[in-house]
N, CA, C and O atoms as CSV, one atom per row, in Angstrom:
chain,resi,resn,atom,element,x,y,z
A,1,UNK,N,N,29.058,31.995,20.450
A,1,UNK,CA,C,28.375,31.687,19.217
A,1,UNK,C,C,28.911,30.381,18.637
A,1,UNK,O,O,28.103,29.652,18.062
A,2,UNK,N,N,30.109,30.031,18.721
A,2,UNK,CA,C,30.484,29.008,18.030
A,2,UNK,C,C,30.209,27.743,18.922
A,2,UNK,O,O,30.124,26.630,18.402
A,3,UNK,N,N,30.100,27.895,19.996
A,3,UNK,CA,C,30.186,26.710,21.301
A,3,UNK,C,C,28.889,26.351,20.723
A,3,UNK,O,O,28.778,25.147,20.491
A,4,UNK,N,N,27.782,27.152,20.401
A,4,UNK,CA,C,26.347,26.927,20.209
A,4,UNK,C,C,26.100,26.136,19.046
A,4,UNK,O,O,25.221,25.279,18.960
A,5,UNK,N,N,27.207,26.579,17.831
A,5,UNK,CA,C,26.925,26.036,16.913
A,5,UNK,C,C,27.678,24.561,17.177
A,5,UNK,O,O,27.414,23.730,16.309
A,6,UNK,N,N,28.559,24.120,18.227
A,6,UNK,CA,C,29.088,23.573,18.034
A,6,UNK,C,C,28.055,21.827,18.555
A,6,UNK,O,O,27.920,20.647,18.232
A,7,UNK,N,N,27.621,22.799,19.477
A,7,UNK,CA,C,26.903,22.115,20.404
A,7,UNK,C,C,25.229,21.381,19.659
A,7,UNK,O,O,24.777,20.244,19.789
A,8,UNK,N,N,24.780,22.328,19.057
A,8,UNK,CA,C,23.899,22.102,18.065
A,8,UNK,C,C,24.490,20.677,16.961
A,8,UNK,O,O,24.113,19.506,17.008
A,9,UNK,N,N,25.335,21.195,16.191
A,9,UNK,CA,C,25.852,19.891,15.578
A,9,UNK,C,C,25.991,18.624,16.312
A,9,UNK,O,O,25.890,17.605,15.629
A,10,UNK,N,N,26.193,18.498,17.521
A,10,UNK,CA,C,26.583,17.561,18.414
A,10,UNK,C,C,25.223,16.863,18.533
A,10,UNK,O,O,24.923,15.676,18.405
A,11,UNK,N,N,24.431,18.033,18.835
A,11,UNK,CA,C,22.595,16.816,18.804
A,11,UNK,C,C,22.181,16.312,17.607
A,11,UNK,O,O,21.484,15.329,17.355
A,12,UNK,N,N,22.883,17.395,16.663
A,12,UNK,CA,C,22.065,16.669,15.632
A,12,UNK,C,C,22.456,15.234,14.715
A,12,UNK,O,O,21.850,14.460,13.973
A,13,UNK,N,N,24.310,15.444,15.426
A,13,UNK,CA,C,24.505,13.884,14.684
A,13,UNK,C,C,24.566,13.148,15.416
A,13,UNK,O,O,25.228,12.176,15.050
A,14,UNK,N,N,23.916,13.051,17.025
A,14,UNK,CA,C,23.561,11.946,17.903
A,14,UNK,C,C,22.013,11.535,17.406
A,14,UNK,O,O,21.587,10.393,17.577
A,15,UNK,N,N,21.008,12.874,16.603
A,15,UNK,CA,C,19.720,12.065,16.635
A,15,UNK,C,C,20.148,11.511,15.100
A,15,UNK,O,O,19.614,10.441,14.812
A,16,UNK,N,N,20.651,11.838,14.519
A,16,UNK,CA,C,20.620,11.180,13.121
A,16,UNK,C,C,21.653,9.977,13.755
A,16,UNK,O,O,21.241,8.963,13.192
A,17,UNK,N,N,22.411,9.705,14.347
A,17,UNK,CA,C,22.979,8.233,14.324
A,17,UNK,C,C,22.128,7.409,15.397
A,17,UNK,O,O,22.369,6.208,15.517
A,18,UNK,N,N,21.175,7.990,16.154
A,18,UNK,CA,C,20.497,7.033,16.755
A,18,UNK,C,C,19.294,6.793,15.310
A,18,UNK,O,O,18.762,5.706,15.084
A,19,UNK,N,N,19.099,7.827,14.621
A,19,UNK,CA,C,17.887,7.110,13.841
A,19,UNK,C,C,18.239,6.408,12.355
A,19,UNK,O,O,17.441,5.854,11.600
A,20,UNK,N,N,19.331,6.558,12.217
A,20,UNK,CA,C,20.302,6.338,10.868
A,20,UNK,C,C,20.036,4.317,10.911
A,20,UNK,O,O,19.625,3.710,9.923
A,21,UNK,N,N,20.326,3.742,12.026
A,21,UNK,CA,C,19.791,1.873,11.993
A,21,UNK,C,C,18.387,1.931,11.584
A,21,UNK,O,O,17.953,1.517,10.509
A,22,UNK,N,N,17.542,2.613,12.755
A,22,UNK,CA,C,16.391,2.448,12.850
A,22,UNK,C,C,15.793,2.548,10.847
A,22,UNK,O,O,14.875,1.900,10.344
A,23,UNK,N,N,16.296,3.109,10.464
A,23,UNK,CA,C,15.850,3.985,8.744
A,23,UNK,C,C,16.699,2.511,7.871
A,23,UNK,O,O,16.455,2.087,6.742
A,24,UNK,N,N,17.490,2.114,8.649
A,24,UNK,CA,C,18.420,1.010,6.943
A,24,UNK,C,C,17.075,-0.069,7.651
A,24,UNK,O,O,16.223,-0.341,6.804
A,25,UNK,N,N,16.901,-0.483,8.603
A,25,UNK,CA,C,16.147,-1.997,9.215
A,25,UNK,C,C,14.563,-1.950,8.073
A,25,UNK,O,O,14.045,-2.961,7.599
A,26,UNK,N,N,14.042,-0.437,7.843
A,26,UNK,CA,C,12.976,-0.607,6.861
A,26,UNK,C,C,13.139,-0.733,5.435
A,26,UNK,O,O,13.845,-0.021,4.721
A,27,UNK,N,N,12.511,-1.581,5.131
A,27,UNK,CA,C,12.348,-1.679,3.334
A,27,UNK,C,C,11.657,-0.944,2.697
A,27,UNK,O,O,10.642,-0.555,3.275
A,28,UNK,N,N,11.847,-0.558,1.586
A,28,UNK,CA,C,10.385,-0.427,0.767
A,28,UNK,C,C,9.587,-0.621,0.571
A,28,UNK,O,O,8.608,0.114,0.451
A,29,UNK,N,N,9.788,-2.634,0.366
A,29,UNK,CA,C,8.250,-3.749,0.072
A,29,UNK,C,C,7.696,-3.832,1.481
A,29,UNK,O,O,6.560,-4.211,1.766
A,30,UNK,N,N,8.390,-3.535,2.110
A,30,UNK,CA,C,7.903,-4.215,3.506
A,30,UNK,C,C,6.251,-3.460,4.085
A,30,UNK,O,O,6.332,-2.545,4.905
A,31,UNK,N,N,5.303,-3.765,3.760
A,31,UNK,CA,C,4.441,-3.557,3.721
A,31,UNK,C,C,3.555,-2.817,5.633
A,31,UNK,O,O,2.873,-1.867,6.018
A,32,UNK,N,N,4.040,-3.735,6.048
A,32,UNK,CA,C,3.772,-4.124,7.750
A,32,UNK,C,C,4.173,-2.915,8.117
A,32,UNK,O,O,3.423,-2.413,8.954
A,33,UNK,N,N,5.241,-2.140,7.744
A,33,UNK,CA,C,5.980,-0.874,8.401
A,33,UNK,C,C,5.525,0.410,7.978
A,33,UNK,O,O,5.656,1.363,8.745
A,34,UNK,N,N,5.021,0.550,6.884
A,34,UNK,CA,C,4.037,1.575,6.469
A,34,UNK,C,C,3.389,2.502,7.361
A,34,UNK,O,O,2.830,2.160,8.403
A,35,UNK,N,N,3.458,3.449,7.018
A,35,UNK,CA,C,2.447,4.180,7.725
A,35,UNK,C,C,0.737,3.662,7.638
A,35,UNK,O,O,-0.108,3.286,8.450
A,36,UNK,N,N,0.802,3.878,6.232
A,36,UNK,CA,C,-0.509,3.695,5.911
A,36,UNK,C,C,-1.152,1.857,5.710
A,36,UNK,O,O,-2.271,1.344,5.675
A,37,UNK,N,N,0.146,1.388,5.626
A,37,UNK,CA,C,-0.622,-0.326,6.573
A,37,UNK,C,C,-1.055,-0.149,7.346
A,37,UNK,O,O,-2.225,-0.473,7.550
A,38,UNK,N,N,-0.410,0.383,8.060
A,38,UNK,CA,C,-0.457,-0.286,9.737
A,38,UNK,C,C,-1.889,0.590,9.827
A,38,UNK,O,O,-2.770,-0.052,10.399
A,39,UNK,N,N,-2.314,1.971,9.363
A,39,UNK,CA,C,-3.484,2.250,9.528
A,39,UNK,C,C,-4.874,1.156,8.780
A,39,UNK,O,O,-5.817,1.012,9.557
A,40,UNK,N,N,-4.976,0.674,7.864
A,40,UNK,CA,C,-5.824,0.138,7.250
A,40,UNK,C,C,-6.052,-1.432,7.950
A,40,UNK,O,O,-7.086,-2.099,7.989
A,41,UNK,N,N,-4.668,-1.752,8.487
A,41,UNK,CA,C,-4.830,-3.076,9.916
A,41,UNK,C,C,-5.705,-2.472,11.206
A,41,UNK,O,O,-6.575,-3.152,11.749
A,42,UNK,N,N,-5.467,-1.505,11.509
A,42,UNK,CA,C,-6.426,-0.813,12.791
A,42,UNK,C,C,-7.864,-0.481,12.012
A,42,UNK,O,O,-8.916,-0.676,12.620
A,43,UNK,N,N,-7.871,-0.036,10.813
A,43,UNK,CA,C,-9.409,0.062,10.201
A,43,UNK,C,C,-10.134,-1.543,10.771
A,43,UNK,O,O,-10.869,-1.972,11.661
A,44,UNK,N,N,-9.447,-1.964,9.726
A,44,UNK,CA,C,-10.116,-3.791,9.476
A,44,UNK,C,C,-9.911,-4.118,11.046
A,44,UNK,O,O,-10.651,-5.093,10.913
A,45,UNK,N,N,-9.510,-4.178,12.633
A,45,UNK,CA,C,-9.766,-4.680,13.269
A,45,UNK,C,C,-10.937,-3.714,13.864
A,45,UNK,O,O,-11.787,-4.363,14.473
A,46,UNK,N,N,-11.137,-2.525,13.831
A,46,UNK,CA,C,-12.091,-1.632,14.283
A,46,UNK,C,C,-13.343,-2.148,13.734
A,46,UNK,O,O,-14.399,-2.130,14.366
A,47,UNK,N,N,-13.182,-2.722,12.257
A,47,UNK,CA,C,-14.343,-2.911,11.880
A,47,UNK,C,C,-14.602,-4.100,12.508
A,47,UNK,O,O,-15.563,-4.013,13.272
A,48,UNK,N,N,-13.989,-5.387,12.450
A,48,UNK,CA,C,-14.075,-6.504,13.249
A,48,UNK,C,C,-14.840,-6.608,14.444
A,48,UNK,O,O,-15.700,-7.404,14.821
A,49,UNK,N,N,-14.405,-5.787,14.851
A,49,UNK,CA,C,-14.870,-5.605,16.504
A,49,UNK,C,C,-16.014,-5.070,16.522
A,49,UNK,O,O,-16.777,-5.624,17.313
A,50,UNK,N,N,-16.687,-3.720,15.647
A,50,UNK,CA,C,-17.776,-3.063,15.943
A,50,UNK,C,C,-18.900,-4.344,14.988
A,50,UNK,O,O,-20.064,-4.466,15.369
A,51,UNK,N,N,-18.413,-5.140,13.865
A,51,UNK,CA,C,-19.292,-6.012,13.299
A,51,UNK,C,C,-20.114,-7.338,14.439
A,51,UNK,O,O,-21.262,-7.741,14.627
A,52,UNK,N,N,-18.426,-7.716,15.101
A,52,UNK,CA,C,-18.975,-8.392,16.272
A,52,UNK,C,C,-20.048,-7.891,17.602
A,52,UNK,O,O,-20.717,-8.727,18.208
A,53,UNK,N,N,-20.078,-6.783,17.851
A,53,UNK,CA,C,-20.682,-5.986,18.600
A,53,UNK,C,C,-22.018,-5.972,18.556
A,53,UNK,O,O,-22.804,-6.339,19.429
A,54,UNK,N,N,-22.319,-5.362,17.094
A,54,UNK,CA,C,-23.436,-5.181,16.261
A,54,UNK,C,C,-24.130,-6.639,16.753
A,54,UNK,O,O,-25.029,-6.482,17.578
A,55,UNK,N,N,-23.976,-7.389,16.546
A,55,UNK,CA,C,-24.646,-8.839,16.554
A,55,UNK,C,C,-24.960,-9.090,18.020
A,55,UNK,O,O,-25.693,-10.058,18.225
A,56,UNK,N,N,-24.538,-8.394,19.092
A,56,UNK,CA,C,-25.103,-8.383,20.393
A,56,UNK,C,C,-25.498,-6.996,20.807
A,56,UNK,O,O,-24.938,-6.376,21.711
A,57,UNK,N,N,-26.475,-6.561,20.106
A,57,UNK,CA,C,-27.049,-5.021,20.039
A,57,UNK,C,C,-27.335,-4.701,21.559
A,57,UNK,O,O,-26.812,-3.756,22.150
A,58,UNK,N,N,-28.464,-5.836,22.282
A,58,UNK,CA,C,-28.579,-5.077,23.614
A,58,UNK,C,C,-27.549,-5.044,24.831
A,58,UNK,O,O,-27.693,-4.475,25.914
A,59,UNK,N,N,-26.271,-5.942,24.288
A,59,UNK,CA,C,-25.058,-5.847,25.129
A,59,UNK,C,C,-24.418,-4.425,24.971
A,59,UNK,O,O,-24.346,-3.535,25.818
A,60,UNK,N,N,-24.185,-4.430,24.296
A,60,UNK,CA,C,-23.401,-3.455,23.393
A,60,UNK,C,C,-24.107,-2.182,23.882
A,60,UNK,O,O,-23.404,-1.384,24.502
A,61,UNK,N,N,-25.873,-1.776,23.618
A,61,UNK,CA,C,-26.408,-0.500,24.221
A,61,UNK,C,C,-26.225,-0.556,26.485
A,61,UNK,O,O,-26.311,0.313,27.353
A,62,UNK,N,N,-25.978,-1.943,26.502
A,62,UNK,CA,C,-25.863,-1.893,28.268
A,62,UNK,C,C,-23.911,-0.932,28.372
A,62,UNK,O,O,-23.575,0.103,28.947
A,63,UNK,N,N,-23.251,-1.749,27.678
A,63,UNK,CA,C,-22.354,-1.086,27.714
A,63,UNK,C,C,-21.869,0.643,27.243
A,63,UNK,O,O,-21.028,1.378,27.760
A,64,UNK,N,N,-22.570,0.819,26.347
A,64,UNK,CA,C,-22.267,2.219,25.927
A,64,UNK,C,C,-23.199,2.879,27.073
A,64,UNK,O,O,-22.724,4.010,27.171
A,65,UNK,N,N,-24.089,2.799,27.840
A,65,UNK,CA,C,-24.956,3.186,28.882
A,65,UNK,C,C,-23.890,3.243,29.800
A,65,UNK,O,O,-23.287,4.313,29.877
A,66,UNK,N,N,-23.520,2.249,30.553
A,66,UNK,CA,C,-22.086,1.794,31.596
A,66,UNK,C,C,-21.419,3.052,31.137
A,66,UNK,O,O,-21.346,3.872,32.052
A,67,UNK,N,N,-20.903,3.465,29.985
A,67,UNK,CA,C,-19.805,4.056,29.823
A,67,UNK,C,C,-20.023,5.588,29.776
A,67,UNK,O,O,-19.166,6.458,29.930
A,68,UNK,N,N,-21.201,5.723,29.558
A,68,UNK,CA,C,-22.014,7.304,29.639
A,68,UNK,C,C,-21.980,7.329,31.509
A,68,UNK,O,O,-21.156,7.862,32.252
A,69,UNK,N,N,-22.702,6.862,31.703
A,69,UNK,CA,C,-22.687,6.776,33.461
A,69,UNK,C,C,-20.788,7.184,33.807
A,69,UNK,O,O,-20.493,8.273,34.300
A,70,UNK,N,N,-20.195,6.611,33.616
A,70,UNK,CA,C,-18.946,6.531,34.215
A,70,UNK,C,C,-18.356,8.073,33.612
A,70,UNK,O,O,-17.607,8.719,34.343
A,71,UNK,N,N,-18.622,8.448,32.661
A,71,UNK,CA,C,-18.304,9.690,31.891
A,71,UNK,C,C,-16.940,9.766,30.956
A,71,UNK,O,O,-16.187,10.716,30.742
A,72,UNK,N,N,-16.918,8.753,30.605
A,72,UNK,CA,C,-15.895,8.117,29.635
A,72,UNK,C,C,-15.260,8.518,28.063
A,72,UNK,O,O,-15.696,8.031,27.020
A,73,UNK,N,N,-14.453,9.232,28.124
A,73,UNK,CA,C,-14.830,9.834,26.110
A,73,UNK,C,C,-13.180,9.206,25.742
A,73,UNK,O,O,-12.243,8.980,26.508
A,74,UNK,N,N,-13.253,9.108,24.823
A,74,UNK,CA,C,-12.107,8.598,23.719
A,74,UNK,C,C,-11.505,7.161,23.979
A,74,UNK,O,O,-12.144,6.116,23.859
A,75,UNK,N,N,-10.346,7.252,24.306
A,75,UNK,CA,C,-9.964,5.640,24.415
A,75,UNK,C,C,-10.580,4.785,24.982
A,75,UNK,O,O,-11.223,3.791,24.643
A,76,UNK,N,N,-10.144,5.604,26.512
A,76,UNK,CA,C,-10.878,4.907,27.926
A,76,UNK,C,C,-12.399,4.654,27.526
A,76,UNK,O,O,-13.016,3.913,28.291
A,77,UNK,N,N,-13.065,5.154,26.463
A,77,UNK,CA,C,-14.641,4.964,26.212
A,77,UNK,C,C,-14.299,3.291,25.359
A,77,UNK,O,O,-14.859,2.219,25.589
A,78,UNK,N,N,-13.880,3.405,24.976
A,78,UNK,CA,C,-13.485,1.675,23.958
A,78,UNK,C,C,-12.805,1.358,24.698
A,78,UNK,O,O,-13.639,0.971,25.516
A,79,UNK,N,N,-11.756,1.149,25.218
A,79,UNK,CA,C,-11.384,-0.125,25.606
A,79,UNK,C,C,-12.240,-0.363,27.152
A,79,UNK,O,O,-11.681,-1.211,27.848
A,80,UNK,N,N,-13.305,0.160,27.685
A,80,UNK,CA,C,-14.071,-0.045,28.533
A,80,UNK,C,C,-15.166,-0.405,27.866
A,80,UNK,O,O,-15.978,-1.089,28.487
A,81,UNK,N,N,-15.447,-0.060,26.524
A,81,UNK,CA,C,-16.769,-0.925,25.659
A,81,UNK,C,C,-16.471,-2.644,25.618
A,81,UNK,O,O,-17.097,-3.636,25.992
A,82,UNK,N,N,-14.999,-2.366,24.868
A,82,UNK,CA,C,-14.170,-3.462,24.706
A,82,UNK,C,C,-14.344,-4.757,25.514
A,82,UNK,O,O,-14.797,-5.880,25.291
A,83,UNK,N,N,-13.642,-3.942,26.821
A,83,UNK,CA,C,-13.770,-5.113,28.008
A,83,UNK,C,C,-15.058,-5.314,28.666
A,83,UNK,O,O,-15.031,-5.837,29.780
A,84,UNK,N,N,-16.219,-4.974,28.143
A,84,UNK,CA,C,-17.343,-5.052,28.708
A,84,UNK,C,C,-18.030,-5.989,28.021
A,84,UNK,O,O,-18.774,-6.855,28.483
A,85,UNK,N,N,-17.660,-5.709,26.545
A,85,UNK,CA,C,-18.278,-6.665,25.245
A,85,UNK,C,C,-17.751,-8.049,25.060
A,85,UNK,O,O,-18.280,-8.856,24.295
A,86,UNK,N,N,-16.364,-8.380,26.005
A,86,UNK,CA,C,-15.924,-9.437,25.850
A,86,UNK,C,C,-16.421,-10.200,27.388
A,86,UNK,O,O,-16.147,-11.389,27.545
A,87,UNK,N,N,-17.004,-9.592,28.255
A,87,UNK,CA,C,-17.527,-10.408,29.578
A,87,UNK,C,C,-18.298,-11.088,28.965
A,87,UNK,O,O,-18.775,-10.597,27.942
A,88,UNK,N,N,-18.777,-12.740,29.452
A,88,UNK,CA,C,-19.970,-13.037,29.475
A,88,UNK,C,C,-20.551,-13.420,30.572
A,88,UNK,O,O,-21.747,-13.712,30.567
């Protein structure tokens, strides 16, 4: 029982001193490190990309076709839209 507890303590102040730097290196202001930045930067380039898209409608329906054929769902479905929308 005690080896266990002893052993337990032993992981837990190896993960807290491996994550103890990682936690002082972030700020408060620091905006970029956010959780919820870094999500609203992936919004605004999602939108980027589907605005650019939009403006080549019958590319864009050849590719989502391509990607139905291939049987493609989630990532692999975009970044195969992606790289299809950037061929010319």
């Amino acid at each position: 029982m005690t080896r266990s507890r002893i052993a337990m303590a032993a992981v837990f102040a190896s993960l807290f001193a491996a994550a103890a730097p990682a936690a002082q290196a972030q700020t408060p202001g620091d905006s970029a490190t956010t959780p919820q930045a870094s999500k609203m930067t992936t919004r605004e380039r999602v939108n980027d990309m589907m605005s650019k898209w939009r403006q080549n409608r019958p590319k864009l329906a050849a590719c989502r076709k391509d990607a139905r054929k291939k049987g493609l769902a989630g990532d692999n479905r975009w970044f195969f839209i992606s790289n299809c929308m950037e061929k010319s």
